[in-house]
C-alpha positions in Angstrom: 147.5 53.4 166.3 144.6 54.0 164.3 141.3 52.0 165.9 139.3 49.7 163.2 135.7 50.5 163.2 133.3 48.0 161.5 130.3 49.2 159.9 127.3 46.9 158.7 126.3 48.1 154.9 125.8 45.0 152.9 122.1 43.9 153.5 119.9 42.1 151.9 117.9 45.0 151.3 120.5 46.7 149.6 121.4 43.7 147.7 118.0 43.5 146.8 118.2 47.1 144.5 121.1 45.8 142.8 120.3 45.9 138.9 120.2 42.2 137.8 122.5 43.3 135.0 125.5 44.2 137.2 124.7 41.0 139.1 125.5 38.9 136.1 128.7 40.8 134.9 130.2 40.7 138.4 129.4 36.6 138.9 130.7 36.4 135.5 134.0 38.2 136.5 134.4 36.4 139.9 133.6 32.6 137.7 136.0 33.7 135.4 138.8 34.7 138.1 138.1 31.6 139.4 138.8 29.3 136.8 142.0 31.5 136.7 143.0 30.7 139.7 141.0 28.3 142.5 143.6 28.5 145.2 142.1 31.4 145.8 138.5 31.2 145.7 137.5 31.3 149.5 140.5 33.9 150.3 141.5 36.4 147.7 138.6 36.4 145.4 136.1 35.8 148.8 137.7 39.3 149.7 137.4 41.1 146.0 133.8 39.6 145.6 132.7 41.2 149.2 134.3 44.4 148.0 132.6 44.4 144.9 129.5 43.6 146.1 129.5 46.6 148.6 130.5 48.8 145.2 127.1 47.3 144.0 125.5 48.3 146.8 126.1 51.8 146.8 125.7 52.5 143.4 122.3 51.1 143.4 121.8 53.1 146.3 123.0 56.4 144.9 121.7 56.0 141.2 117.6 55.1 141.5 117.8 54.9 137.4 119.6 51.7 137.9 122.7 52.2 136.3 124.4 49.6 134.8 128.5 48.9 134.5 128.7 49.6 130.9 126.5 52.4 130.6 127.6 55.5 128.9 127.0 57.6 131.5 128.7 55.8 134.0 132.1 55.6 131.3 131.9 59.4 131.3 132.2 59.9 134.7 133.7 56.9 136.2 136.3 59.4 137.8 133.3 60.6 139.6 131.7 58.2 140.8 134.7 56.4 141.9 136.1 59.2 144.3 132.9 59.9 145.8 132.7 56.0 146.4 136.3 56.4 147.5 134.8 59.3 150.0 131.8 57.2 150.9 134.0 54.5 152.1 136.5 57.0 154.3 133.3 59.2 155.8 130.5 56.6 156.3 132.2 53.2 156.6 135.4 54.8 158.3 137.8 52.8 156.5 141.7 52.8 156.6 143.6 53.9 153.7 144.7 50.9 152.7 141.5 49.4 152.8 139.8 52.3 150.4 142.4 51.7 147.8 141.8 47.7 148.2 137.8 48.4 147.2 138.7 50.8 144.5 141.1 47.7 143.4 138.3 45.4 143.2 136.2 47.6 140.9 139.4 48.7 138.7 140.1 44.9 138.2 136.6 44.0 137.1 137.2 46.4 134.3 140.7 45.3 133.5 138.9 41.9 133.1 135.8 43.8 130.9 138.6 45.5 128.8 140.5 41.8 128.2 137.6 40.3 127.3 136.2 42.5 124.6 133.0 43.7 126.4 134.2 47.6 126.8 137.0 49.5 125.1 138.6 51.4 127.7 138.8 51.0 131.7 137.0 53.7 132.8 138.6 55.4 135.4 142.2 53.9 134.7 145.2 56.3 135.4 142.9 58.7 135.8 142.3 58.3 139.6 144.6 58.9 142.9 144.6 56.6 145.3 145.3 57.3 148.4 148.3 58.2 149.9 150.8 56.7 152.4 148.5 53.8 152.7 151.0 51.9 153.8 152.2 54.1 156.7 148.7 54.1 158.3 149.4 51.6 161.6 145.8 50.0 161.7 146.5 47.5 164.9 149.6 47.7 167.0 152.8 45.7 165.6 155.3 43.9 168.2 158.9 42.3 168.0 159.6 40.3 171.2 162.8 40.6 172.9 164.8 37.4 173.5 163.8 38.0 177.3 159.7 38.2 176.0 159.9 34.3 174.7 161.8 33.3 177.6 158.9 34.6 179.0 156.5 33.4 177.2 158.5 30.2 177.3 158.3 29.4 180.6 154.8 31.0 181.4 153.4 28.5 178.8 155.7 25.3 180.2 154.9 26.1 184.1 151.3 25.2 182.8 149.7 26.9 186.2 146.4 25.6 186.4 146.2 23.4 183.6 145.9 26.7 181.1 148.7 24.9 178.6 149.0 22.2 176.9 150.9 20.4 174.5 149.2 21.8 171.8 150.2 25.4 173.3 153.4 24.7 173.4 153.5 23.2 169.6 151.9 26.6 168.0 154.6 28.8 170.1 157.6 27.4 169.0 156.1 26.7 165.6 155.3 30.1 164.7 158.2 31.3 166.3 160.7 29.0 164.8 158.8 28.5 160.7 157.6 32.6 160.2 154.8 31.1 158.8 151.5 33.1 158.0 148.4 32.4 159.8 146.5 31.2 156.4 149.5 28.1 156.6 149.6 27.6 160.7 145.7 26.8 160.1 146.6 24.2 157.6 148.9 21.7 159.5 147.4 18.2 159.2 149.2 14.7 159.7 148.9 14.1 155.6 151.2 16.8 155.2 153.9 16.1 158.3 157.0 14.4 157.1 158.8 13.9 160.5 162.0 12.2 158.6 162.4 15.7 156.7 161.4 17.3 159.4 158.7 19.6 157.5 155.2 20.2 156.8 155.2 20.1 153.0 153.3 21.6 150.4 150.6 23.5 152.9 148.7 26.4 150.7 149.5 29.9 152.1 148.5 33.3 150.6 147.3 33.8 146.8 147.1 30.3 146.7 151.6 29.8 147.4 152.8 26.4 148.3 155.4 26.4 151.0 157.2 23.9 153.0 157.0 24.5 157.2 160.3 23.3 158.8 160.2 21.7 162.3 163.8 21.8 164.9 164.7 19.3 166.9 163.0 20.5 169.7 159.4 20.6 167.7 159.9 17.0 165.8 160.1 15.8 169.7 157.2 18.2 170.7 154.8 16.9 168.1 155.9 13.2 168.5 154.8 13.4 172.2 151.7 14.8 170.8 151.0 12.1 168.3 151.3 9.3 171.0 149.0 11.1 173.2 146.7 11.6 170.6 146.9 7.6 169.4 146.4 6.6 173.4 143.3 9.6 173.4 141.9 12.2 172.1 140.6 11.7 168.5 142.8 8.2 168.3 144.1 10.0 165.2 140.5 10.5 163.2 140.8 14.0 162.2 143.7 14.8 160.0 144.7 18.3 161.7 148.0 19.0 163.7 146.3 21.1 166.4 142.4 19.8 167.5 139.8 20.6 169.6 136.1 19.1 169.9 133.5 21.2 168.7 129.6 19.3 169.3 131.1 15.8 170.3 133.4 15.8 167.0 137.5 16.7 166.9 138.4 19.4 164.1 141.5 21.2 163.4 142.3 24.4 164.7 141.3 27.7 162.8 142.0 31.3 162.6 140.0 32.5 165.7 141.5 29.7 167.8 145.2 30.6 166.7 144.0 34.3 167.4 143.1 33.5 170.8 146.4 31.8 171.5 148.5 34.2 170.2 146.6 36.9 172.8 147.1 33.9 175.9 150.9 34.0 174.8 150.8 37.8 174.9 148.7 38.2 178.3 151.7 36.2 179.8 154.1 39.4 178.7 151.6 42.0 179.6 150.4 42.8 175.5 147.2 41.8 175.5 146.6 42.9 171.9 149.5 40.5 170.5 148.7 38.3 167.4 150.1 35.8 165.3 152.1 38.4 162.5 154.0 39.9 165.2 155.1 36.5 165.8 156.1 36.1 162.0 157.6 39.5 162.5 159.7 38.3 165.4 160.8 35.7 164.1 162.0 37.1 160.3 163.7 40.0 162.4 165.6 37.3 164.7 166.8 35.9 161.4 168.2 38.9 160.0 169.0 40.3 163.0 171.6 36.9 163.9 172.4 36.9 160.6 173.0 39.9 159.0 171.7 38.4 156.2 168.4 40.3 154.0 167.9 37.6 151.5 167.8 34.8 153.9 165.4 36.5 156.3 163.2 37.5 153.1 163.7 33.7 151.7 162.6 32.2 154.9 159.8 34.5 155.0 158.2 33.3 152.2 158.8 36.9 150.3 158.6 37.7 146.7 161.5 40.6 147.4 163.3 41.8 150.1 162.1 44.8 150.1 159.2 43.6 151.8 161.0 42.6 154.2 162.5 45.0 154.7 160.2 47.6 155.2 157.9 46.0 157.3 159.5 43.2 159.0 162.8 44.4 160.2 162.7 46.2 163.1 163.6 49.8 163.3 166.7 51.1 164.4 166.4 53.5 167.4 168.5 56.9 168.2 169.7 55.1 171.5 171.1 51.9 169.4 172.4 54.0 166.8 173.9 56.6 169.7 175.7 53.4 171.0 176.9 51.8 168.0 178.1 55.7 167.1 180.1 55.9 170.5 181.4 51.9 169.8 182.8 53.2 166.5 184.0 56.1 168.0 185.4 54.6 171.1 187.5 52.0 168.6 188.9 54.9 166.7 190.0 56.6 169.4 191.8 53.0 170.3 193.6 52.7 166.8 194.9 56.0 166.8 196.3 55.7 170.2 198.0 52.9 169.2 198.8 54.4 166.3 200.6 57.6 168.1 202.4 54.7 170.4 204.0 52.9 167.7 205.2 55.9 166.0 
């Protein structure tokens, strides 16, 4: 597993040297892509304008004639400039793969935009640059599917409730992650405006690139969360703040977020003995599970949320070992030695 190092660039005195001109043409780009598309603004285009800005950064830094975007010079060798930002961002920041091809994405789609709208002729550096390779091989944090056994576990560690470490609310986010496959970005979303307990489903909660998706409850959970309500009407926030999971925070009740869900997915995994667990292996688990009952792609990549199977597929369906596939070999094996025998006998 490769280890993810975080390195501080962006600051204000960098930000400072960047040419006012390139500052307006990227706030113009980011206004425009958000008009395009809002759903998005504090997640997708949050991440493309923190990329871009770090572009800005080190182009300032590494051109003192403050060059601009358009400039002829910076047309002619785009190419350039582009890898040795590409190398920048490998050697000095000592960033993944993946993530080097997502900042070269954010630059390459600022001049898609430039090209569309009639300020430059040509993309720059468009089919003219490699991105790098087997990106998507590169294990950045460590990726689990839980064995039947691990969410008895979990199960159990989580109901026994030893020294008041669950509660409710713990039990609620375990079997709803494990049960929905939800992402993270939809988990955080839950709220009592959204929860239509005769349907048995969160409906229409935003998940990624601004998606609208439906998060369907069992039996078990529609009792689970009824429990919870009643506590909450007889305590708590007396049902003030609109989110499914709460905590106080300075005397006032707020929903859940990211870092909370983070930290309850690493209390579910400490029960287990993987202290590094987090909430997509639980999304992985649980599309796996599907497919893996099932036998079934298209419904394990349907319940997932996915645009193709493929995706899921290749990333959420859990490899086949030599040992399973040296059993399932000796099974077959073992059953064709049966039908011949029989086969001999009734001959």
């Amino acid at each position: 597993m490769a280890k993810i190092q975080k390195v501080q660039y962006v600051t204000e005195e960098r930000l400072s040297k960047i040419p006012e001109l390139n500052w307006k043409k990227c706030k113009k780009y980011l206004q425009s892509s958000i008009v395009k598309n809002p759903d998005v603004k504090n997640t997708t285009y949050h991440i493309y304008q923190e990329n871009f800005k770090q572009f800005l950064c080190w182009l300032a830094n590494e051109y003192d004639d403050e060059l601009d975007l358009y400039d002829e010079e910076f047309m002619d060798n785009a190419v350039d400039i582009m890898e040795a930002y590409m190398l920048f961002c490998q050697d000095y920041m000592e960033n993944h793969k993946k993530t080097v091809n997502n900042k070269v994405a954010a630059v390459s789609s600022f001049y898609l935009w430039s090209v569309k709208r009639g300020l430059i002729k040509y993309h720059p550096f468009k089919d003219k640059l490699d991105r790098m390779k087997k990106a998507n091989e590169e294990h950045v944090i460590n990726s689990y599917f839980l064995t039947d056994e691990q969410i008895d576990e979990i199960r159990k560690g989580v109901n026994e409730n030893k020294n008041a470490r669950y509660s409710i609310q713990d039990k609620i986010l375990f079997e709803l992650s494990l049960f929905s496959a939800n992402r993270i970005g939809a988990l955080e979303r839950l709220s009592l405006s959204s929860l239509d307990m005769e349907n048995m489903c969160f409906a229409d909660i935003r998940e990624k690139e601004g998606y609208r998706v439906e998060i369907p409850l069992d039996m078990n959970l529609k009792n689970l969360i009824s429990e919870w309500l009643k506590m909450r009407e007889n305590d708590y926030d007396k049902m003030q703040c609109d989110g499914l999971l709460i905590h106080k925070y300075s005397g006032v009740w707020i929903p859940w977020k990211r870092s909370t869900i983070h930290y309850k997915m690493r209390k579910y995994g400490e029960i287990i003995g993987i202290p590094d667990y987090h909430c997509h292996c639980m999304r992985k688990t649980s599309v796996n599970s599907i497919y893996r009952k099932t036998g079934d792609l298209n419904l394990a990549s349907k319940w997932a949320n996915h645009k193709s199977p493929d995706i899921t597929q290749q990333a959420y369906i859990k490899p086949v070992s030599k040992q399973e596939l040296k059993n399932e070999i000796n099974k077959l094996a073992h059953r064709n030695e049966l039908l011949d025998s029989e086969s001999k006998k009734s001959s």
